[in-house]
C-alpha positions as CSV (number, residue, x, y, z in Angstrom):
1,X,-113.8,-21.0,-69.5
2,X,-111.1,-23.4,-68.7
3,X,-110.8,-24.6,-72.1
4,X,-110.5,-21.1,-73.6
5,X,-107.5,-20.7,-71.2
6,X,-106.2,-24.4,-72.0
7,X,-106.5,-23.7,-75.8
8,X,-105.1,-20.1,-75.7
9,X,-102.0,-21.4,-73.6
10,X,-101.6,-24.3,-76.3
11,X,-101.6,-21.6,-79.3
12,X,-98.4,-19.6,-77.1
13,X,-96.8,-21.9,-75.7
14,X,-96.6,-24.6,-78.2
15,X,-97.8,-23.3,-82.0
16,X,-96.6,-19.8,-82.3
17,X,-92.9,-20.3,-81.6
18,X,-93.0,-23.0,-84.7
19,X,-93.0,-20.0,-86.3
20,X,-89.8,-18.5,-87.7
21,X,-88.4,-15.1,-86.3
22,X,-86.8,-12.3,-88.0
23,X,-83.4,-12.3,-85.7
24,X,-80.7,-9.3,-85.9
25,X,-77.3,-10.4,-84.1
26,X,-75.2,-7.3,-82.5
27,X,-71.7,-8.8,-82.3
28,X,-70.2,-5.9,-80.9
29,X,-66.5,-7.0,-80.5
30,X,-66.6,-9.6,-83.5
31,X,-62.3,-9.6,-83.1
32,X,-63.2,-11.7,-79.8
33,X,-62.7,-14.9,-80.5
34,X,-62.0,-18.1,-78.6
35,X,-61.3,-21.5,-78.7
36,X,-63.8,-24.0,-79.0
37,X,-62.6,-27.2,-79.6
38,X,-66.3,-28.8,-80.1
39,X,-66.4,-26.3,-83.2
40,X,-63.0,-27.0,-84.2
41,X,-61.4,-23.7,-84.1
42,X,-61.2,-20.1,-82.7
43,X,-65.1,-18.8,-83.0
44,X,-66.9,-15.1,-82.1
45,X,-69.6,-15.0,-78.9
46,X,-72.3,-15.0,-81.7
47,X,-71.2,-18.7,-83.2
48,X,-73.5,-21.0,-80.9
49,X,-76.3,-18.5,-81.6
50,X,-75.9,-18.9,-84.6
51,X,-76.2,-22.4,-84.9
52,X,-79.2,-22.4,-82.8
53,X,-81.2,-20.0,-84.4
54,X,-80.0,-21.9,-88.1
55,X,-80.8,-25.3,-86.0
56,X,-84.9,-23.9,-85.2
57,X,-85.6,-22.1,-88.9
58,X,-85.0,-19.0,-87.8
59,X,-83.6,-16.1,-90.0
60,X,-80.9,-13.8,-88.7
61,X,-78.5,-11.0,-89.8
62,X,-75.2,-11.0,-88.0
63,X,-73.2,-7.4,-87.8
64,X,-70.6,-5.5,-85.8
65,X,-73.0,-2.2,-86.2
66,X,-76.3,-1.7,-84.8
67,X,-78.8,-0.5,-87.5
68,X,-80.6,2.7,-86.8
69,X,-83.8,0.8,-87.4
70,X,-84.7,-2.5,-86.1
71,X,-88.3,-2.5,-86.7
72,X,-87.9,-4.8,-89.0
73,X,-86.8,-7.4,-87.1
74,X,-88.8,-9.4,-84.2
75,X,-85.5,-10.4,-81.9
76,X,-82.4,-8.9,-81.3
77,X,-79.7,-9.8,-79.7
78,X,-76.6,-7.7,-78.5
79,X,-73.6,-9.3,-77.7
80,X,-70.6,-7.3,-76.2
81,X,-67.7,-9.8,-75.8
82,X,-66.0,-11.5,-73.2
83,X,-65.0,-9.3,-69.9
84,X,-61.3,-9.3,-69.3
85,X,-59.7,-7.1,-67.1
């Protein structure tokens, strides 16, 4: 019994995320930008995202509108900007 639970918690923990995700990106308030000087310029909330996902194989779409149907995708992740008051 033990190694079934072993084995099962190597196949989540360690071999399924290898596997590449469908990502959608909500950037919401796209126009809020700051500066980042490790990127080299003014860049949106979604940037470092970005590079992460890009960085582990992952695919993503990026968009300021939320699609009506996001079945097809197996991550989202909404992003709503910086508060300021």
């Amino acid at each position: 019994m033990l190694k079934i639970v072993l084995l099962a918690c190597i196949l989540m923990f360690f071999i399924l995320p290898l596997q590449a995700e469908n990502v959608f990106i909500w950037n919401y308030d796209a126009k809020d930008v700051f500066n980042c000087t490790e990127a080299g310029g003014s860049i949106s909330s979604a940037y470092w995202i970005e590079q992460t996902l890009t960085f582990n194989g992952h695919t993503f779409n990026t968009d300021t509108l939320l699609p009506t149907d996001l079945s097809t995708y197996d991550v989202v992740f909404v992003l709503t900007g910086w508060y300021s008051c």
